[in-house]
C-alpha positions in Angstrom: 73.7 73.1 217.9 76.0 76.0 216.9 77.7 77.0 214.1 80.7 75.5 215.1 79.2 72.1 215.7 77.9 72.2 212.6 81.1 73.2 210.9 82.7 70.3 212.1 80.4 67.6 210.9 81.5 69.0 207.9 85.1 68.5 208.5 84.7 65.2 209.8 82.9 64.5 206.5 85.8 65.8 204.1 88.2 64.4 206.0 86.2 60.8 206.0 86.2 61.3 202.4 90.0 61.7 201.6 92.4 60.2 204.4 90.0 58.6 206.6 89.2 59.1 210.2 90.5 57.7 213.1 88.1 55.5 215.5 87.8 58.8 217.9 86.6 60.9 215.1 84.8 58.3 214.1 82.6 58.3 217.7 82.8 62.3 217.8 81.1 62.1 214.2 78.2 60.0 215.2 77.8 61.6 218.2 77.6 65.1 216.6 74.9 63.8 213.9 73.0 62.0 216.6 72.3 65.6 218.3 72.3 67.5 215.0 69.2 65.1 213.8 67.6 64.8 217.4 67.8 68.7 217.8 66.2 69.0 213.9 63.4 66.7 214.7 62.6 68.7 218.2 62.4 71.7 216.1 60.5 70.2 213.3 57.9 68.7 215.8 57.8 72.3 217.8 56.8 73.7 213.8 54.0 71.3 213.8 52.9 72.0 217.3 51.9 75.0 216.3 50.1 73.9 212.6 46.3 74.2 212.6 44.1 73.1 209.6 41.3 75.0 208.6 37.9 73.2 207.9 36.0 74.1 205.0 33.3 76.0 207.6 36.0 78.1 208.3 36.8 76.6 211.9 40.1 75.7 212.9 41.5 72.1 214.1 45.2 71.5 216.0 47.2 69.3 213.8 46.8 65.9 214.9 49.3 63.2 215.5 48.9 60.4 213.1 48.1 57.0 215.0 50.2 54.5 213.5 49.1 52.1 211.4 49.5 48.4 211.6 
């Protein structure tokens, strides 16, 4: 997402805040968060790809996935 994208979220947002949108800029915001938080998340989980944890024996373990609990 580039700068620009970015910059308009934050229109939408003032704009939302002191006239209102209109139901086009309505879609066009939640589309442009949608990829703004799925584009944060890819990154986040690229970080963590690359996270290894250091045992106390001074061996070195991938970060693991956490299964999820029931």
């Amino acid at each position: 997402m580039d700068k620009r994208d970015i910059e308009r979220i934050n229109e939408l947002a003032r704009k939302k805040k002191t006239v209102g949108l209109t139901d086009s800029e309505v879609k066009e915001q939640a589309a442009l968060r949608d990829r703004y938080i799925r584009e944060f998340r890819d990154g986040l989980k690229a970080t963590l790809d690359q996270v290894y944890i250091q045992r106390e024996d001074g061996t070195y373990e991938k970060l693991r996935k956490k299964p999820p609990q029931n």
